[in-house]
C-alpha positions in Angstrom: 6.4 27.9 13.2 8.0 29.1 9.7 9.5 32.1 11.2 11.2 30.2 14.0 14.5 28.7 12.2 16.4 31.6 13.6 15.5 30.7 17.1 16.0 27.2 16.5 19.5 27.1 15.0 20.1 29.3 18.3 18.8 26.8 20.5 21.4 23.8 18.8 24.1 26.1 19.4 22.9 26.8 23.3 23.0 22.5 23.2 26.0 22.3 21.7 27.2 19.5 23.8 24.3 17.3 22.2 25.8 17.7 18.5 28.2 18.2 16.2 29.0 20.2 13.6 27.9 18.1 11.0 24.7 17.6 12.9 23.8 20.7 13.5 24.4 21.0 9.9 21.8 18.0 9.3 19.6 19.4 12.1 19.3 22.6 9.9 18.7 21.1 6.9 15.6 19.2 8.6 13.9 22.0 10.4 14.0 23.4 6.3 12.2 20.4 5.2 9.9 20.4 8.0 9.0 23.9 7.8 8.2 23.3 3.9 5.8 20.7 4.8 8.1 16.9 5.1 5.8 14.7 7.7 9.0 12.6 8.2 11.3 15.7 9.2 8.8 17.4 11.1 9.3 13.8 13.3 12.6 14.3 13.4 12.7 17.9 14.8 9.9 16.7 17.5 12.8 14.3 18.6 15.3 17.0 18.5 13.2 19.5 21.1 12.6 16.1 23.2 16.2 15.9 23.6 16.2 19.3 24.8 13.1 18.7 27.4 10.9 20.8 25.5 7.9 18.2 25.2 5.2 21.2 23.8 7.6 22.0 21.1 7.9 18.5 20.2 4.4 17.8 20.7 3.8 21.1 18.1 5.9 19.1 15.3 4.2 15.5 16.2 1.0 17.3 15.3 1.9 19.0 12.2 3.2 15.8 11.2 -0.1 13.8 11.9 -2.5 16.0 10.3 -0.3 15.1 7.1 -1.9 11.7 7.9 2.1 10.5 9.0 1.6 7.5 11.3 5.1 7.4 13.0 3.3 10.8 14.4 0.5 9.3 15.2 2.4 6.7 17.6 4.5 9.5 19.0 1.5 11.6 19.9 0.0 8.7 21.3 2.8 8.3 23.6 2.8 12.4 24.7 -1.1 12.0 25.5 -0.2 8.2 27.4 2.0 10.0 29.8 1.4 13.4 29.5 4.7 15.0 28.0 4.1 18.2 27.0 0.2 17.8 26.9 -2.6 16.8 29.5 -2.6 12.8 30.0 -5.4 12.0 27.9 -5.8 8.0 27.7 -8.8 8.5 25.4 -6.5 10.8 23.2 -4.1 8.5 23.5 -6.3 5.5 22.1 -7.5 7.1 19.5 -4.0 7.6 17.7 -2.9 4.5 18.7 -5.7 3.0 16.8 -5.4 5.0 13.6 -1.8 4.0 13.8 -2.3 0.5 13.8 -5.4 0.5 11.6 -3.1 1.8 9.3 0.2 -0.8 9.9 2.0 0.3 12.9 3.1 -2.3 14.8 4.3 -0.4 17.8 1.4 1.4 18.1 -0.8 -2.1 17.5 0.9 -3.6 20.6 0.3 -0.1 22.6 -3.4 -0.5 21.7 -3.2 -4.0 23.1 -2.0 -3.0 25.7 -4.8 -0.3 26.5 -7.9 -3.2 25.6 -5.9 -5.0 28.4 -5.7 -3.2 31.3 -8.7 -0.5 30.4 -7.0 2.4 29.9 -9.3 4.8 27.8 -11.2 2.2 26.6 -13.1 -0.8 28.4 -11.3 -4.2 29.3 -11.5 -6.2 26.2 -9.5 -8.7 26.3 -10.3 -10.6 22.9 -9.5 -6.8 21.0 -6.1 -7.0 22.9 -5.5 -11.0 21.6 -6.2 -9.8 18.3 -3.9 -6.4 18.2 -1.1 -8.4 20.3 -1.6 -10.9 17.5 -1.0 -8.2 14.6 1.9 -6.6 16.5 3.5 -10.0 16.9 3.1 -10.5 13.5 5.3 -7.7 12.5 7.8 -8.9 15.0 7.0 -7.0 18.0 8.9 -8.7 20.7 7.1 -7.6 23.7 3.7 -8.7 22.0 4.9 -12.3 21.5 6.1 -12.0 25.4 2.2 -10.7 26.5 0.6 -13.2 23.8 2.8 -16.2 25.8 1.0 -14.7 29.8 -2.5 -14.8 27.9 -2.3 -18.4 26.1 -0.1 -19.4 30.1 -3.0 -18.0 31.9 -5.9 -18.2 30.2 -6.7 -14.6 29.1 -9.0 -13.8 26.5 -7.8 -17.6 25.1 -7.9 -21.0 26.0 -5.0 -22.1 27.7 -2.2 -23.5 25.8 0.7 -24.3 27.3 3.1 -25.1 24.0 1.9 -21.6 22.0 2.7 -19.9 25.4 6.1 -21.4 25.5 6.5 -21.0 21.7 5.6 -17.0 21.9 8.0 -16.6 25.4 10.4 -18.4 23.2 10.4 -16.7 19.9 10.3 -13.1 21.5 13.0 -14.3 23.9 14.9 -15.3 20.6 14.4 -11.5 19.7 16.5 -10.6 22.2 13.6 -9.4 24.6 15.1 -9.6 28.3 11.5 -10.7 30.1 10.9 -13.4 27.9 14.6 -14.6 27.9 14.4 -14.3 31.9 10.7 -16.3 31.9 12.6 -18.9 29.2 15.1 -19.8 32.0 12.3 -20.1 34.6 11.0 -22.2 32.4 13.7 -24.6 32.4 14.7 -24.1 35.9 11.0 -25.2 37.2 10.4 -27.8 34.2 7.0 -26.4 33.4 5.1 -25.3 30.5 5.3 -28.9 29.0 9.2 -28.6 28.8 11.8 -30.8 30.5 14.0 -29.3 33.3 17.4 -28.5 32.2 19.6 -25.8 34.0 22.1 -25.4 31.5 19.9 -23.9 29.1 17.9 -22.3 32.2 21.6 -20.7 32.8 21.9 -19.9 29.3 18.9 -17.8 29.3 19.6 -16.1 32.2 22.9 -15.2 31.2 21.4 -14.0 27.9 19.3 -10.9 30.1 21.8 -10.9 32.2 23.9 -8.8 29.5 20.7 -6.6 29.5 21.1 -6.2 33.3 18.2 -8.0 33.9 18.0 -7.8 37.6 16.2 -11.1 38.4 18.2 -13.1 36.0 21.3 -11.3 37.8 19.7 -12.7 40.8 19.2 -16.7 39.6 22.6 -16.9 38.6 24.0 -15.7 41.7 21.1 -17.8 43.6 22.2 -21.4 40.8 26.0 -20.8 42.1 25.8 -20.5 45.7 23.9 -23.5 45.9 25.1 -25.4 43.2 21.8 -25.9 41.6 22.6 -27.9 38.3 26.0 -26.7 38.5 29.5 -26.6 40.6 28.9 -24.3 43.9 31.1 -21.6 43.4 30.8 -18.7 45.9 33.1 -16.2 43.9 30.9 -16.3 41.1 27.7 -16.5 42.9 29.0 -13.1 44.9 29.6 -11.6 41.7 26.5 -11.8 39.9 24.6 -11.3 43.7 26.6 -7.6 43.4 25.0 -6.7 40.1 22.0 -7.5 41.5 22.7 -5.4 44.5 23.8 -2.7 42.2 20.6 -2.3 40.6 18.5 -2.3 43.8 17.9 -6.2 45.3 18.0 -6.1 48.6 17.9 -10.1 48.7 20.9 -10.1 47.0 22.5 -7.8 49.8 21.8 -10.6 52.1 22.8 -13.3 50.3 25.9 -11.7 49.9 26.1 -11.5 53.4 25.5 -15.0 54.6 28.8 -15.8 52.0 30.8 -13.8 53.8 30.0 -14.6 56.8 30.0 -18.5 56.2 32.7 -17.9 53.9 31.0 -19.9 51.4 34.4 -20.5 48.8 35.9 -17.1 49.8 37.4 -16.1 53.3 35.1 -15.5 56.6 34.6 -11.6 56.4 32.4 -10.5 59.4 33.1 -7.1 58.9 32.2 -7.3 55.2 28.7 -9.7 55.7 27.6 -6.9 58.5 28.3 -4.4 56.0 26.1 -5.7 53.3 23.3 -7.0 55.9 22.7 -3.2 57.1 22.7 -2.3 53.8 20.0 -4.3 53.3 18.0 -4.0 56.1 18.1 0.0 55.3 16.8 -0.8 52.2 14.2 -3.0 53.3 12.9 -0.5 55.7 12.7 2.5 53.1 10.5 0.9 51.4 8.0 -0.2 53.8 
């Protein structure tokens, strides 16, 4: 590995379309620290051969890195063994590092460990271990932990129900910015559940709020709110507009919603043409993935 910087100043020239001067500069001055022994800059050149596709060489560097005890390397190893870039999948692997990262602080890789107590990957179900990792992660601010910690006190899993801490995690990861609790937020409202009173403007606002993430079934509610005026003005123009993100990004529904406008000409012309269009469209769809 020391007598590689040759070769690997080589290789950010062949990718020069990834940098810039001054980062290859940078890059070079890394791979020198990592070579003379920096945990930290041996991550950062495992990131480097990631961009380029070459998941060994980066999986080479996570694992210099780790056996300097590094628990950002740790994590990142975890996630080579999890899905099997540039190693065998190894889910045992995988929870091993996981769990000497997050004995040791990491709050990424204390959520992935949740996760893996969970669903039984590499380790039996357990799902009081994953309360109490989901717990630590949220503690550190982990979004998507206080999103899973709001399902398991909503349904019951490894936890009594409670309704209020299930709509205080959604709500304080959705707060985070984290598009599946902002999306299950605006359900929320919408449906008037979870101890909350229905109110569509803030179920809007919510939606609107993953929307900008692309969200596609907040895309979906908005266009679905519009066209039938659900706790707002019908307005067809906007309801085909967000309905055409949606189709964008793969929702077939939304190709025939957009089609029954048109073809009712629900606050825009009648458009036969244009409603057949988008129904085939659809049904194609629908009938590739049967």
């Amino acid at each position: 590995m020391r007598n590689e910087n040759n070769e690997f100043i080589q290789l950010l020239y062949e990718h020069i379309e990834l940098f810039n001067e001054n980062e290859i500069e940078e890059a070079i001055k890394l791979y020198d620290l990592a070579v003379s022994g920096d945990s930290e800059a041996m991550i950062e050149i495992a990131h480097i051969y990631r961009l380029w596709g070459d998941f060994s060489a980066a999986v080479n560097w996570y694992k210099e890195a780790s056996k300097l005890g590094n628990q950002n390397a740790n994590y990142e190893l975890a996630n080579c063994y999890f899905e099997g870039l540039g190693v065998e999948e190894d889910y045992e692997e995988a929870f091993r590092l996981y769990k000497e990262a997050a004995e040791n602080g990491h709050a990424d890789a204390a959520n992935n460990l949740a996760d893996m107590y969970l669903n039984g990957e590499g380790v039996p179900v357990n799902e009081k271990e994953a309360l109490y990792w989901f717990e630590k992660a949220a503690e550190q601010n982990v979004m998507e932990a206080m999103f899973t910690l709001g399902i398991m006190y909503e349904q019951g899993i490894g936890i009594p129900l409670n309704q209020e801490k299930a709509f205080q995690y959604y709500l304080k990861s959705a707060e985070g910015g984290y598009d599946d609790a902002q999306y299950r937020v605006g359900t929320i409202y919408l449906d008037g559940i979870l101890g909350q009173e229905k109110n569509i403007s803030l179920a809007l606002e919510w939606f609107e709020k993953a929307a900008a993430s692309h969200h596609i079934d907040s895309i979906y509610n908005l266009g679905f709110l519009y066209e039938n005026g659900i706790g707002v003005s019908r307005n067809g123009k906007k309801a085909l507009y967000y309905y055409k993100r949606a189709a964008l990004l793969g929702d077939s529904q939304a190709k025939l919603n957009i089609a029954k406008i048109y073809e009712y000409g629900i606050d825009v012309p009648k458009d036969l043409k244009e409603a057949a269009k988008w129904r085939k469209s659809a049904m194609a769809q629908m009938d590739f993935t049967e």
